[in-house]
DSSP file (Angstrom, degrees, kcal/mol; ACC not computed):
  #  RESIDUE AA STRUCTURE BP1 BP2  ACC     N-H-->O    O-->H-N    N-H-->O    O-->H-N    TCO  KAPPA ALPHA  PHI   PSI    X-CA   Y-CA   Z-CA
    1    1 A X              0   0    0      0, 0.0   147,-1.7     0, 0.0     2,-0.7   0.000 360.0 360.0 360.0 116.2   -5.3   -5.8  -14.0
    2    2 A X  E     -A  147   0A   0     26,-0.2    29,-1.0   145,-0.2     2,-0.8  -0.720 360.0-178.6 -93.4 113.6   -5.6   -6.6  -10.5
    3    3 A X  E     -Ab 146  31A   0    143,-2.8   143,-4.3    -2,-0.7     2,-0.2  -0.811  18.7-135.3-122.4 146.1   -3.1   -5.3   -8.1
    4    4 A X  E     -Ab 145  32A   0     27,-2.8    29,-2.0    -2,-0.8     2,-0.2  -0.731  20.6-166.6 -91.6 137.8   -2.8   -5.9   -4.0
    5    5 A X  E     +Ab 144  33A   0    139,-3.8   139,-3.1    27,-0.2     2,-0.2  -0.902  17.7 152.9-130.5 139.1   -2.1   -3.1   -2.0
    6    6 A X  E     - b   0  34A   0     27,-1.4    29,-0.7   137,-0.2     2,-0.2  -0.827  12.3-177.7-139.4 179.9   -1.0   -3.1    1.6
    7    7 A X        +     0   0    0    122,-0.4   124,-3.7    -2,-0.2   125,-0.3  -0.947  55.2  28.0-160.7 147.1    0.9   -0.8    3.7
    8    8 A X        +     0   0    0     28,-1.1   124,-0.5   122,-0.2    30,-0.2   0.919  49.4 161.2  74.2  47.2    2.3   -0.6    7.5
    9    9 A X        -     0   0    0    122,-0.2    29,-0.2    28,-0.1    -1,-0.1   0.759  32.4-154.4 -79.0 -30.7    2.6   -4.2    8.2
   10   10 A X        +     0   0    0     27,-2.1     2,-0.2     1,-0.2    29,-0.2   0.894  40.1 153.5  61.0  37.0    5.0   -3.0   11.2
   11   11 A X        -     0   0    0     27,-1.4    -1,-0.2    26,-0.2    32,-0.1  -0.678  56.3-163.0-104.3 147.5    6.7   -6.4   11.0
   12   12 A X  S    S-     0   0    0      1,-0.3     2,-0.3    -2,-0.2    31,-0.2   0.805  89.9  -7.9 -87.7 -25.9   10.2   -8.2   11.8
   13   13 A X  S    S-     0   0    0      1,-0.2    -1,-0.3    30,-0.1    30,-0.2  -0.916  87.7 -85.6-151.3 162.1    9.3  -11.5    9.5
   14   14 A X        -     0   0    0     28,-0.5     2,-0.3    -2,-0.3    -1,-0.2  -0.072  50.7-163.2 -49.9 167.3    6.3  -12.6    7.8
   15   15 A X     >  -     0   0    0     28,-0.1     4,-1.1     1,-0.1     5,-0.2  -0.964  39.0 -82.7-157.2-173.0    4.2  -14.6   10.2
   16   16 A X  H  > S+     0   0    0     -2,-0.3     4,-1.7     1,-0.2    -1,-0.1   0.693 121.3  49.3 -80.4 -32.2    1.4  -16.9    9.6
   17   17 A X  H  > S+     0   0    0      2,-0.2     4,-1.3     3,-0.1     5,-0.3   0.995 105.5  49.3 -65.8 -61.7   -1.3  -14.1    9.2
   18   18 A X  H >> S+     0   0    0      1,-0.2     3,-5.9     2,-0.2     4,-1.3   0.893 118.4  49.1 -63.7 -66.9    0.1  -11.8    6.7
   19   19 A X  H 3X S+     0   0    0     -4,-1.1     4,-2.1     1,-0.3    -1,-0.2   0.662 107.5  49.5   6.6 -82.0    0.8  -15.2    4.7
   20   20 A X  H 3X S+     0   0    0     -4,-1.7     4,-2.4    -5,-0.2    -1,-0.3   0.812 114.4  46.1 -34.2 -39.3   -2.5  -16.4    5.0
   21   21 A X  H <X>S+     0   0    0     -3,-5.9     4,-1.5    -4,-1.3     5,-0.6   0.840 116.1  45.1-102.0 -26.9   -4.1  -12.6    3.7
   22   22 A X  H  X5S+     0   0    0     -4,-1.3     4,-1.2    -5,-0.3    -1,-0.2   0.905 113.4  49.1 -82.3 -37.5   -1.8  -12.3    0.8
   23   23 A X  H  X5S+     0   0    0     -4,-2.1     4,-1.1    -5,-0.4    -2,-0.2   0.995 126.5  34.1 -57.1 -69.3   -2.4  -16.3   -0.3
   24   24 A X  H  <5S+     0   0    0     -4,-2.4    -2,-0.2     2,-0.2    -3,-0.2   0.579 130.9  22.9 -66.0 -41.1   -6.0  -15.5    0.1
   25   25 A X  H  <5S+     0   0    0     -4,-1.5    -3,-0.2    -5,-0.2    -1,-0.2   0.506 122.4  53.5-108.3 -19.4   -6.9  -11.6   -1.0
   26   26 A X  H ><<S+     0   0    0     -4,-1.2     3,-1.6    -5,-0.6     2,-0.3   0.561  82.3 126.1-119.6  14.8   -3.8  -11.1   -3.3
   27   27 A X  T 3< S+     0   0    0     -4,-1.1     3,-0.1     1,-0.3    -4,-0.1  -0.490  82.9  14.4  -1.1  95.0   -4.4  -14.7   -5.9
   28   28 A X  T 3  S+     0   0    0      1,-0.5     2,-0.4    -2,-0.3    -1,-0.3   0.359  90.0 150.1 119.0 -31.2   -4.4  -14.0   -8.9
   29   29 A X    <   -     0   0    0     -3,-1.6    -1,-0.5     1,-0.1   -26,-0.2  -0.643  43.5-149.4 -87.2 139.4   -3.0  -10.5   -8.7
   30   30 A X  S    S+     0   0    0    -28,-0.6     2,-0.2    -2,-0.4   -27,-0.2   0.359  81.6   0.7 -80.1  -7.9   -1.1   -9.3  -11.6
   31   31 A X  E     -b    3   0A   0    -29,-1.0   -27,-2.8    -5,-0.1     2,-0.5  -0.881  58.1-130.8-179.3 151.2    1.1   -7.0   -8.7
   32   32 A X  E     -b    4   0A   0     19,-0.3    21,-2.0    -2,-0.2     2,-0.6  -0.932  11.8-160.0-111.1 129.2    1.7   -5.9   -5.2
   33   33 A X  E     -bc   5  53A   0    -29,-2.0   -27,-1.4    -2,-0.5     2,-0.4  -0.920   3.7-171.9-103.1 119.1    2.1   -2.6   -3.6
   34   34 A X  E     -bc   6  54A   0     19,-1.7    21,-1.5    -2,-0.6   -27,-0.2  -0.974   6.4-163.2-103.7 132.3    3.7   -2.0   -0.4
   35   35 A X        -     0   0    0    -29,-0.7    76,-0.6    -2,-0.4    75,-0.2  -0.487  48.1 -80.8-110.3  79.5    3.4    1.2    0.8
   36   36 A X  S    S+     0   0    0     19,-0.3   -28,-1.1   -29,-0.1    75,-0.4   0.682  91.9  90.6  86.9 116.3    5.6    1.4    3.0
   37   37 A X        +     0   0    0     18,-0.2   -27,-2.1   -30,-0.2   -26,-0.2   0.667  46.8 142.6  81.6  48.3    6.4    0.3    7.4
   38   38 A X        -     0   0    0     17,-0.2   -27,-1.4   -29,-0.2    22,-0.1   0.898  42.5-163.6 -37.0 -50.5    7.8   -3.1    5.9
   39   39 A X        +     0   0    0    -29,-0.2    22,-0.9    18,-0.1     2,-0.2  -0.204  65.8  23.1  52.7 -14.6   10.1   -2.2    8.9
   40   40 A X  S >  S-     0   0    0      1,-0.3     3,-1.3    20,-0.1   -29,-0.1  -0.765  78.8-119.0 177.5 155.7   12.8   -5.1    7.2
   41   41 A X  G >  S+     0   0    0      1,-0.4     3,-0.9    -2,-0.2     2,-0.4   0.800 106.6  72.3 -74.2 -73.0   13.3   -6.6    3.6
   42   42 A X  G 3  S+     0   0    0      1,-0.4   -28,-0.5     2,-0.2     4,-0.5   0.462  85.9  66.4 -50.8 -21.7   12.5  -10.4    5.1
   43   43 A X  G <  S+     0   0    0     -3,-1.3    -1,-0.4    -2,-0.4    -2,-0.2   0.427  86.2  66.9 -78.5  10.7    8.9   -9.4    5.5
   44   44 A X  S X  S+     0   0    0     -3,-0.9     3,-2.1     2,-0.2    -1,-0.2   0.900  80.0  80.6 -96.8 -53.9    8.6   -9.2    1.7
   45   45 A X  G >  S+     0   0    0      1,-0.3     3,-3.2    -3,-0.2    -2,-0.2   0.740  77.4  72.3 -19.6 -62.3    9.2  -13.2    1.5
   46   46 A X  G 3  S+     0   0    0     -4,-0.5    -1,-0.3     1,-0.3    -2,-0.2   0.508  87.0  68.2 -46.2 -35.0    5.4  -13.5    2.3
   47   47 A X  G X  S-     0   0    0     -3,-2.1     3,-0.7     1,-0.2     2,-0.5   0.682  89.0-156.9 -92.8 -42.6    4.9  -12.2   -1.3
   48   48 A X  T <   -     0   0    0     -3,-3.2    -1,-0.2     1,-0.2    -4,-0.0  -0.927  60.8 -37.8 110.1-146.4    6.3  -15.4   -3.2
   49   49 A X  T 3  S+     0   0    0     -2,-0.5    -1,-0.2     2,-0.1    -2,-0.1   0.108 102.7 126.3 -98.9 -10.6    7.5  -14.9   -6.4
   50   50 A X    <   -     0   0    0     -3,-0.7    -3,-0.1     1,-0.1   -20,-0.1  -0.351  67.9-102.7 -69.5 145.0    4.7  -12.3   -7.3
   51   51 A X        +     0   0    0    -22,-0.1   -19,-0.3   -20,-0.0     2,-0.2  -0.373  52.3 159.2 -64.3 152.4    5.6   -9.2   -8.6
   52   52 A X        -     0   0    0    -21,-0.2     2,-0.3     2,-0.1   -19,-0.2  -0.929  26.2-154.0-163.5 145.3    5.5   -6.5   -6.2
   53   53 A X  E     -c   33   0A   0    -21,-2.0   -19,-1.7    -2,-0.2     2,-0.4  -0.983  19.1-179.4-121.9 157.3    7.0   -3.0   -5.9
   54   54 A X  E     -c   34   0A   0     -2,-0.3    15,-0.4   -21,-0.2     2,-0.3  -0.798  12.2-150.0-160.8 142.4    7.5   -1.4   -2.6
   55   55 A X        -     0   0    0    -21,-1.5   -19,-0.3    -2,-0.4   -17,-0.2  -0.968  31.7 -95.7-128.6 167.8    8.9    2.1   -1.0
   56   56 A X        -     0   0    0     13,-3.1    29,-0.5    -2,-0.3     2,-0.4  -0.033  37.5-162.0 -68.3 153.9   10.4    3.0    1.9
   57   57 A X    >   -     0   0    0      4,-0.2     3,-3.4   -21,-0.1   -18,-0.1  -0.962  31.3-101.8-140.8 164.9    8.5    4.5    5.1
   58   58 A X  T 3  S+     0   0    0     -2,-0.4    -1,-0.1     1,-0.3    -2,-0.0   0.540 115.8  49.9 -36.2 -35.6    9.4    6.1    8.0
   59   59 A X  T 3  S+     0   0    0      2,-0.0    -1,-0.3     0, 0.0     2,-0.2  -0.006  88.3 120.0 -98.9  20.4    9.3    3.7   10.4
   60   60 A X    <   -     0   0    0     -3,-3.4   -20,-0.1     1,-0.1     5,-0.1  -0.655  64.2-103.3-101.9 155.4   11.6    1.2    8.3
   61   61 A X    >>  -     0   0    0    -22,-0.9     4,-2.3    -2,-0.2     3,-0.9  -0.085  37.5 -98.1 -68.1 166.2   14.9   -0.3    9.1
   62   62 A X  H >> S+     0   0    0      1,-0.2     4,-1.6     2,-0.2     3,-1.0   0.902 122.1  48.4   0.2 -92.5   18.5    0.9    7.7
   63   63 A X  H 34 S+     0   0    0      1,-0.2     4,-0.3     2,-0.2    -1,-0.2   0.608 104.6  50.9 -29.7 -44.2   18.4   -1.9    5.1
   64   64 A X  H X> S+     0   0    0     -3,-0.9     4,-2.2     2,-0.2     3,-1.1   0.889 117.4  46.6 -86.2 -33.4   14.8   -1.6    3.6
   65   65 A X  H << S+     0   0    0     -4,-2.3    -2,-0.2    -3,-1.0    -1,-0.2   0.797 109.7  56.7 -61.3 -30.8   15.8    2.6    3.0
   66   66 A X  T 3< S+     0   0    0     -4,-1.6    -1,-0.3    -5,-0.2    -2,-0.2   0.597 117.9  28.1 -42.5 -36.8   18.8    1.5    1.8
   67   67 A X  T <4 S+     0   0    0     -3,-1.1    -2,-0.2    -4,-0.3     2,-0.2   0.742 109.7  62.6-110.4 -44.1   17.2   -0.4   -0.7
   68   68 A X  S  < S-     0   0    0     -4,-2.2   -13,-0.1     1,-0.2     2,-0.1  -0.564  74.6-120.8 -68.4 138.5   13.9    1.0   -1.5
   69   69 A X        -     0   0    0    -15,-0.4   -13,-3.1    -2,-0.2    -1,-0.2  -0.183  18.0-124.2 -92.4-145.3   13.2    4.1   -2.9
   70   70 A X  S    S+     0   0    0      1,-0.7    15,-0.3   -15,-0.2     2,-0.3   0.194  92.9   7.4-121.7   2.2   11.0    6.7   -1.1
   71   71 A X        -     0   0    0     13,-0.1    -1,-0.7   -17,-0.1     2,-0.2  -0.820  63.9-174.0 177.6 163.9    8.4    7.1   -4.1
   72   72 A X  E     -E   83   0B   0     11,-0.6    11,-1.1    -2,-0.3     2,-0.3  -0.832  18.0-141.6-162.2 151.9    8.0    5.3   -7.3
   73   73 A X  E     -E   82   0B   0     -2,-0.2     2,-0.3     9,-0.2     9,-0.2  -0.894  25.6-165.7-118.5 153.6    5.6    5.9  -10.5
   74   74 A X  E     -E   81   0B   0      7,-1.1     7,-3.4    -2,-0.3     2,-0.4  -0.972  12.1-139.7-139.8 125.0    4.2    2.4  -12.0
   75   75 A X  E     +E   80   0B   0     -2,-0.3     2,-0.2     5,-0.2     5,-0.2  -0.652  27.2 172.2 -44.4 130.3    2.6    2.0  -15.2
   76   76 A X  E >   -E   79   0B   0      3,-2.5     3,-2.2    -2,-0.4    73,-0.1  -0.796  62.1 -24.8-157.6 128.1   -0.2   -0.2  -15.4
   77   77 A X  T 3  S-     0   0    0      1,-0.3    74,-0.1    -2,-0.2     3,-0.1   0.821 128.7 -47.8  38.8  41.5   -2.7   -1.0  -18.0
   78   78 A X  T 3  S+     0   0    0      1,-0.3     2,-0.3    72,-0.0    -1,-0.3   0.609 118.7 105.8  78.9  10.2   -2.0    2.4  -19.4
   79   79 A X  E <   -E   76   0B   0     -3,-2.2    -3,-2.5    72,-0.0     2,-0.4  -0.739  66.1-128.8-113.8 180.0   -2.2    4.3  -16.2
   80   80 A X  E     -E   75   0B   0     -2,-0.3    25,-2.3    -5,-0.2    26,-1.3  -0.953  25.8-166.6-137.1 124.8    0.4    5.9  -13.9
   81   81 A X  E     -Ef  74 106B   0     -7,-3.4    -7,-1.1    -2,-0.4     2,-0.7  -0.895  11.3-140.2-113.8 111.9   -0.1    4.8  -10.4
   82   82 A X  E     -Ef  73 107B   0     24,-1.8    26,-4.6    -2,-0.4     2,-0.6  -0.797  12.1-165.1 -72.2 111.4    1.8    6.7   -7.6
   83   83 A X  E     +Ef  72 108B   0    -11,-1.1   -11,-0.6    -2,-0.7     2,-0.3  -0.845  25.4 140.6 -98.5 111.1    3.4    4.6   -4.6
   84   84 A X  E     - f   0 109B   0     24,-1.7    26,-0.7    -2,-0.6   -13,-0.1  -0.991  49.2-140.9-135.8 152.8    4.6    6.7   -1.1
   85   85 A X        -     0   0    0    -29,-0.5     2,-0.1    -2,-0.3    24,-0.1   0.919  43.9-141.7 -72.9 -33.7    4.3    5.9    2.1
   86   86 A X        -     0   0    0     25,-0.1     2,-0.4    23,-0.1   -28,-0.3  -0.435   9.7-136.0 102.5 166.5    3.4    9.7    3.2
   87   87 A X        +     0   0    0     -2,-0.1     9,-0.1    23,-0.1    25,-0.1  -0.912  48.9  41.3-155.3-172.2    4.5   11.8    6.3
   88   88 A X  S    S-     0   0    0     -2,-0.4     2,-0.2    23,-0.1     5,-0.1   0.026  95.9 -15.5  57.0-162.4    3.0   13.9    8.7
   89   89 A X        -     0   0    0      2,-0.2    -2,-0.1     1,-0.1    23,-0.1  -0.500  68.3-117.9 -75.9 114.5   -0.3   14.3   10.8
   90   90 A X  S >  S+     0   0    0     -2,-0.2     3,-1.4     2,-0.1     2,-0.5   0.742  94.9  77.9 -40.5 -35.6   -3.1   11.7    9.1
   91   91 A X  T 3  S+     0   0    0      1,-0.3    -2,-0.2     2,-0.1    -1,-0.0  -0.596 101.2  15.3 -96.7 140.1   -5.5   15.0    8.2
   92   92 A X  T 3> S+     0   0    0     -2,-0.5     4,-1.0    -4,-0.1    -1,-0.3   0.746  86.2 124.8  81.7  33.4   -4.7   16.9    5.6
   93   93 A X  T <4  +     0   0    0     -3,-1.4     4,-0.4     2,-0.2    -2,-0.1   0.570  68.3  59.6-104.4  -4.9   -2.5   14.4    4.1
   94   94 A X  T >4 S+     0   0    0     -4,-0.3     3,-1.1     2,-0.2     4,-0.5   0.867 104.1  57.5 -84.3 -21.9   -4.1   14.2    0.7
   95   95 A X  G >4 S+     0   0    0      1,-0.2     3,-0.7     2,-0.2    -2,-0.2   0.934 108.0  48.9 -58.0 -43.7   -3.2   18.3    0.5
   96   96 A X  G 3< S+     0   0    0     -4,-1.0    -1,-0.2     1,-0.2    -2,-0.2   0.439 115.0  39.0 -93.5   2.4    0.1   17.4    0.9
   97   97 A X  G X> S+     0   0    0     -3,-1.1     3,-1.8    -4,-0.4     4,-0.6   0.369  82.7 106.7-106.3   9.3    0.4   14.6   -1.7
   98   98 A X  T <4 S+     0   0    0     -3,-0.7     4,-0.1    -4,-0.5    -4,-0.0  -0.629  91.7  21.5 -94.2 130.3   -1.5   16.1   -4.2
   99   99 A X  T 34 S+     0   0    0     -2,-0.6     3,-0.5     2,-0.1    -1,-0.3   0.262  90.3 109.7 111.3  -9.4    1.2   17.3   -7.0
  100  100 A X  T <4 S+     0   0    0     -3,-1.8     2,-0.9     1,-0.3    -2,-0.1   0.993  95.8  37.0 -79.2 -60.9    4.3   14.2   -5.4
  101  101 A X  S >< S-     0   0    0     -4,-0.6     3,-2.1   -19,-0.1    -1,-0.3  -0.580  87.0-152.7-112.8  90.1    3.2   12.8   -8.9
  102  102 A X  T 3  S+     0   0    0     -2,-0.9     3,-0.2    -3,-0.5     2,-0.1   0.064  84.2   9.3 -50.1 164.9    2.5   14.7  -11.9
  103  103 A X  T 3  S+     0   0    0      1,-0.1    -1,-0.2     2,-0.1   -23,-0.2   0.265  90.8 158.1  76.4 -28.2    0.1   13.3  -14.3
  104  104 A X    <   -     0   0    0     -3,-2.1   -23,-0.2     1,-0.1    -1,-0.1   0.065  36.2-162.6 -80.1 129.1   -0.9   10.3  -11.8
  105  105 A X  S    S+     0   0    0    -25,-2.3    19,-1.2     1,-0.3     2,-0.3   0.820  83.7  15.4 -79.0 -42.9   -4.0    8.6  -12.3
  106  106 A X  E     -fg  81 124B   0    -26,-1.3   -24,-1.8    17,-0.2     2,-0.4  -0.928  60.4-158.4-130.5 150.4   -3.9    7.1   -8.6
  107  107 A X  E     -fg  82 125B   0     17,-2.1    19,-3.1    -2,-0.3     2,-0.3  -0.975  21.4-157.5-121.5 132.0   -1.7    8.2   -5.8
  108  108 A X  E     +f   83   0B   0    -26,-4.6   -24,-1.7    -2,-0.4     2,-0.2  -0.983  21.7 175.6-126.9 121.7   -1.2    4.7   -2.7
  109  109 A X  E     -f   84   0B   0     -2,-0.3    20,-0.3    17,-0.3   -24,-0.2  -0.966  25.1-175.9-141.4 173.6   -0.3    5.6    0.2
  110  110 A X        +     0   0    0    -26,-0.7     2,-2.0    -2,-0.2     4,-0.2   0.458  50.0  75.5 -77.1-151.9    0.3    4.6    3.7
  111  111 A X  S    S+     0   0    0    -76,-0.6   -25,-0.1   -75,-0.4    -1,-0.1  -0.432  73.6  83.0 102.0 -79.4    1.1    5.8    6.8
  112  112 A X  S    S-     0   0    0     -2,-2.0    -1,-0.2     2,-0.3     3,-0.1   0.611  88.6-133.8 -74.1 -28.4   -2.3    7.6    8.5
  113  113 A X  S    S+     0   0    0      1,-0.3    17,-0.6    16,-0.2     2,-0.5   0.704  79.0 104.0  68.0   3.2   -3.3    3.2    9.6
  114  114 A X  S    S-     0   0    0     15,-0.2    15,-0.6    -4,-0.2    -1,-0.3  -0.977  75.5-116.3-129.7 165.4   -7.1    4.6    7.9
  115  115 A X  E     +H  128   0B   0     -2,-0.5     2,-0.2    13,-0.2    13,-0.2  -0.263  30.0 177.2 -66.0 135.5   -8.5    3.9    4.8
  116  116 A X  E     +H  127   0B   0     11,-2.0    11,-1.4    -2,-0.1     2,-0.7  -0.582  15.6 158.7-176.2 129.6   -9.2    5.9    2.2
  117  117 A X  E     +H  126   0B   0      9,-0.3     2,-0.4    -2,-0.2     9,-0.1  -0.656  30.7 134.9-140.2  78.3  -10.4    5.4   -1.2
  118  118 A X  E     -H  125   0B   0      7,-1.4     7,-0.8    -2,-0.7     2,-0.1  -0.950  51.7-120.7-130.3 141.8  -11.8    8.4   -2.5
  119  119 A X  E     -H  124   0B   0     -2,-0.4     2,-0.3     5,-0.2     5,-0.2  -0.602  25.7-167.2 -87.0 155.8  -11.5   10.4   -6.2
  120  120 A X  E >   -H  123   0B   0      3,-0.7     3,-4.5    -2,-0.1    -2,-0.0  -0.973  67.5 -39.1-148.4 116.5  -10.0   14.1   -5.9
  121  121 A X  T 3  S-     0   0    0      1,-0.3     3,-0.1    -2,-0.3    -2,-0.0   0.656 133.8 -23.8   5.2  65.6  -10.4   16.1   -9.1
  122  122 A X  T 3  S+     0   0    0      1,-0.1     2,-0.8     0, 0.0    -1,-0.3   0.522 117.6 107.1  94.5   5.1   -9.6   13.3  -11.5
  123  123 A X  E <   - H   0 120B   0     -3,-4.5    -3,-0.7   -17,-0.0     2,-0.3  -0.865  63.1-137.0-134.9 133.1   -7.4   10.9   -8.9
  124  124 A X  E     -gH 106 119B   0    -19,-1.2   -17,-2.1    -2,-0.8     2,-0.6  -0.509  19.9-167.5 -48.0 115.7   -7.7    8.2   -7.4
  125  125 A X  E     +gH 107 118B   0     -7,-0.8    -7,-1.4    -2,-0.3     2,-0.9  -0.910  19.5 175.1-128.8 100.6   -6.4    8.7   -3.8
  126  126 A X  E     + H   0 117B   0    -19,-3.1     2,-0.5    -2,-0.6   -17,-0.3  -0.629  20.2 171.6-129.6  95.1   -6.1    5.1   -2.0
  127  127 A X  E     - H   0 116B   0    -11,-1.4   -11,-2.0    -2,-0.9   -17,-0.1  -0.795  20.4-156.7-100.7 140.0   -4.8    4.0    1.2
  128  128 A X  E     - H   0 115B   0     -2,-0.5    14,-0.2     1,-0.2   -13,-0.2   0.312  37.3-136.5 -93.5  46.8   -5.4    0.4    2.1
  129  129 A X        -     0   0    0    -15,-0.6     2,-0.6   -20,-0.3  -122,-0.4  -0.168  44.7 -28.2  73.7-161.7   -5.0    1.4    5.6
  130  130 A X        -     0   0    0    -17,-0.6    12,-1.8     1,-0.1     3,-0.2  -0.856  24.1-161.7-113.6 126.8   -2.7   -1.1    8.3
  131  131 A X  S    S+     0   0    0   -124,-3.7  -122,-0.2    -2,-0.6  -123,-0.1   0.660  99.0  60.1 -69.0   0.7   -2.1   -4.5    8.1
  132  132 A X  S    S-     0   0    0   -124,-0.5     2,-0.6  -125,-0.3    -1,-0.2   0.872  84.2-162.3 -76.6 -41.9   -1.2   -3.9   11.7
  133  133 A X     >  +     0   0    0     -3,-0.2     4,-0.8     7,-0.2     3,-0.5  -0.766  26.6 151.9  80.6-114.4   -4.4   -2.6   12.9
  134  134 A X  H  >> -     0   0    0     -2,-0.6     5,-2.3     2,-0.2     4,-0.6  -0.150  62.6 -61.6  81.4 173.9   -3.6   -0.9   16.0
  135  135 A X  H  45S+     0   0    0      1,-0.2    -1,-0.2     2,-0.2   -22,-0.0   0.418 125.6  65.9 -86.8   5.2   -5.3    2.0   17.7
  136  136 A X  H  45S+     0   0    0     -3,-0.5    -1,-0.2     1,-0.1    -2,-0.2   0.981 105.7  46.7 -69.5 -65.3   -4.8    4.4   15.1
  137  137 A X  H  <5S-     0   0    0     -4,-0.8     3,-0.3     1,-0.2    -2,-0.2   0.394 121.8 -99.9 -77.4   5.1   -7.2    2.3   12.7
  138  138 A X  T  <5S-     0   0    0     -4,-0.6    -3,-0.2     1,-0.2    -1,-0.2   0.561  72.6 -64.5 106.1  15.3   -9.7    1.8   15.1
  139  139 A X  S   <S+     0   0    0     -5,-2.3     2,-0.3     1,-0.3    -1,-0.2   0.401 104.3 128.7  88.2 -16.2   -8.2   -1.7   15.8
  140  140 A X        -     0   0    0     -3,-0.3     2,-0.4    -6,-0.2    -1,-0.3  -0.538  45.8-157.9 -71.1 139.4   -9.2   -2.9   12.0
  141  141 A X        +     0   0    0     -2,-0.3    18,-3.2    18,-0.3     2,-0.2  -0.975  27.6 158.9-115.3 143.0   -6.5   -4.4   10.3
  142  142 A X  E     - D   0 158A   0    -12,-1.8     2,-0.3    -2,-0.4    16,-0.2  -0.907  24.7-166.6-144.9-173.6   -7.2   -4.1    6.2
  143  143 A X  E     - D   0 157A   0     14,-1.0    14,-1.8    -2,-0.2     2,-0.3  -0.887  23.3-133.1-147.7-178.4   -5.4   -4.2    2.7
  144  144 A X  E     -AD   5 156A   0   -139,-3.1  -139,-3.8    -2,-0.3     2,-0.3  -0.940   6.1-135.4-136.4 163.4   -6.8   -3.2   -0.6
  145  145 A X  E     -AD   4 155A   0     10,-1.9    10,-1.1    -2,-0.3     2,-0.4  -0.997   8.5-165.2-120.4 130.7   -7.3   -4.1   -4.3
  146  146 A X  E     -AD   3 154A   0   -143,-4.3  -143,-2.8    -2,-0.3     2,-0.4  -0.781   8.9-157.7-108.6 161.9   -6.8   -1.7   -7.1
  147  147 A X  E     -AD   2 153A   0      6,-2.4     6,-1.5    -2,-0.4     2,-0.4  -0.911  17.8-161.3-131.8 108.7   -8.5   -3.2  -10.6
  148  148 A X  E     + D   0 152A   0   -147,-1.7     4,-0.2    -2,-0.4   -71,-0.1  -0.680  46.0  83.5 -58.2 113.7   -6.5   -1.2  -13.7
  149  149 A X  S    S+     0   0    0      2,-1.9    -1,-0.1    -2,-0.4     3,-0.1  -0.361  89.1  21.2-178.2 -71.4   -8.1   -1.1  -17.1
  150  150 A X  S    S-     0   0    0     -3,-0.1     2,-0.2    -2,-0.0    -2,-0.1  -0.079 141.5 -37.0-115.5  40.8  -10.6    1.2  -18.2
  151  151 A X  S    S-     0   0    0    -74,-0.1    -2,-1.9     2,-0.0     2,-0.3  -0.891  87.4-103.1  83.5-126.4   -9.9    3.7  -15.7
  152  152 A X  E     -D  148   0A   0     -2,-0.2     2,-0.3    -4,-0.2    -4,-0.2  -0.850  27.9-163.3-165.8 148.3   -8.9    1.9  -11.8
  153  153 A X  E     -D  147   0A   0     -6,-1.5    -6,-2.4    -2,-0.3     2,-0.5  -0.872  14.1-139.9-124.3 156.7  -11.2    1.6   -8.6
  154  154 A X  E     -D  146   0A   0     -2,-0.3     2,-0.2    -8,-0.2    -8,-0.2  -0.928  18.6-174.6-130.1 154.1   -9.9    0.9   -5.5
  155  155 A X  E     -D  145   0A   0    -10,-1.1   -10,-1.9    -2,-0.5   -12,-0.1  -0.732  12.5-139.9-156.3 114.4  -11.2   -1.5   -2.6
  156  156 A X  E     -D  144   0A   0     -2,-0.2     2,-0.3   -12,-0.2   -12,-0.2  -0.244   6.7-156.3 -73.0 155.4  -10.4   -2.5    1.1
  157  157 A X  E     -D  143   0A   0    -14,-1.8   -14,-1.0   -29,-0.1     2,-0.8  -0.992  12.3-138.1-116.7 103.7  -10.6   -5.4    2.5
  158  158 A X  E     -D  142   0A   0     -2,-0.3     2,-1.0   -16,-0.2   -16,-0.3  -0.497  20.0-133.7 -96.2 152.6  -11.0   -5.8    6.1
  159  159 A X        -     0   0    0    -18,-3.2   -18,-0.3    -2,-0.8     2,-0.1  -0.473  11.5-151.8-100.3 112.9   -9.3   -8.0    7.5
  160  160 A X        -     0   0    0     -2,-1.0     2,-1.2     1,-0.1    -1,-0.1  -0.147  22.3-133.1 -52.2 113.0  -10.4  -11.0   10.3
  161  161 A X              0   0    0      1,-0.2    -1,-0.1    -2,-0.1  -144,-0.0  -0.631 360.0 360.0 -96.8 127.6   -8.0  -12.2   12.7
  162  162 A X              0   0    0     -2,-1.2    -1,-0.2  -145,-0.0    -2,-0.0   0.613 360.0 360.0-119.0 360.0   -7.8  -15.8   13.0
């Protein structure tokens, strides 16, 4: 199973990039995860019709908090995949999610804008960073792919602006 992850897209509407990187990196994927700094529900369009689930973040309007929950567990291919955006200060933030999902095979989240795709005593811990880029992420904008099946691996993508 291939599922697209991004997070922090820090957007008012789609625009011609995030378009472009979801037509291009998420084809083909069986789901999308947003974690989270949609900042409003119209940025979702870029998605299509592909399934996707999403949670709220910190930085997101009324509407999308309204609407979204603040964490979600997903089945997939027999694993249980945690979605939050995260809070606080970027270090130490895997201390402070570890236990938001019992059981969880991967915890995605957002937030921090850096990457990080690393296993922690038997989980998967994956953010795919900002589609914003900005000067928290060092100016990189990325997304990820997680691949579900016979355990899950996680992988960034960084992303070229063009």
């Amino acid at each position: 199973m291939k599922i697209g992850v991004i997070a922090d897209t820090h957007l008012k509407r789609p625009d011609a990039f995030l378009r472009r990187a979801v037509e291009e990196h998420f084809d083909g994927a069986d789901l999308i995860l947003h974690a989270g700094d949609i900042c409003t529900l119209e940025v979702l369009e870029a998605f299509g019709r592909r399934p996707f689930k999403a949670v709220a973040g910190n930085r997101d309007d009324r509407t999308v908090k309204a609407r979204l929950p603040q964490r979600l567990l997903i089945e997939a291919e027999g694993l249980r995949i945690g979605l939050i955006h995260g809070w606080g200060a970027p270090w130490g933030i895997v201390g402070r999610l570890q236990g938001a999902f019992e059981g969880a095979d991967a915890v995605v989240f957002g937030h921090t804008h850096r990457v990080l795709n690393e296993m922690e005593n038997g989980v998967l811990y994956f953010n795919p960073g900002s589609f914003k880029g900005g000067w928290i992420a060092g100016g990189v904008r990325s997304l990820g792919i997680l691949e579900a099946g016979d355990g899950i691996r996680g992988r960034i993508i960084r992303l070229e602006s063009r």
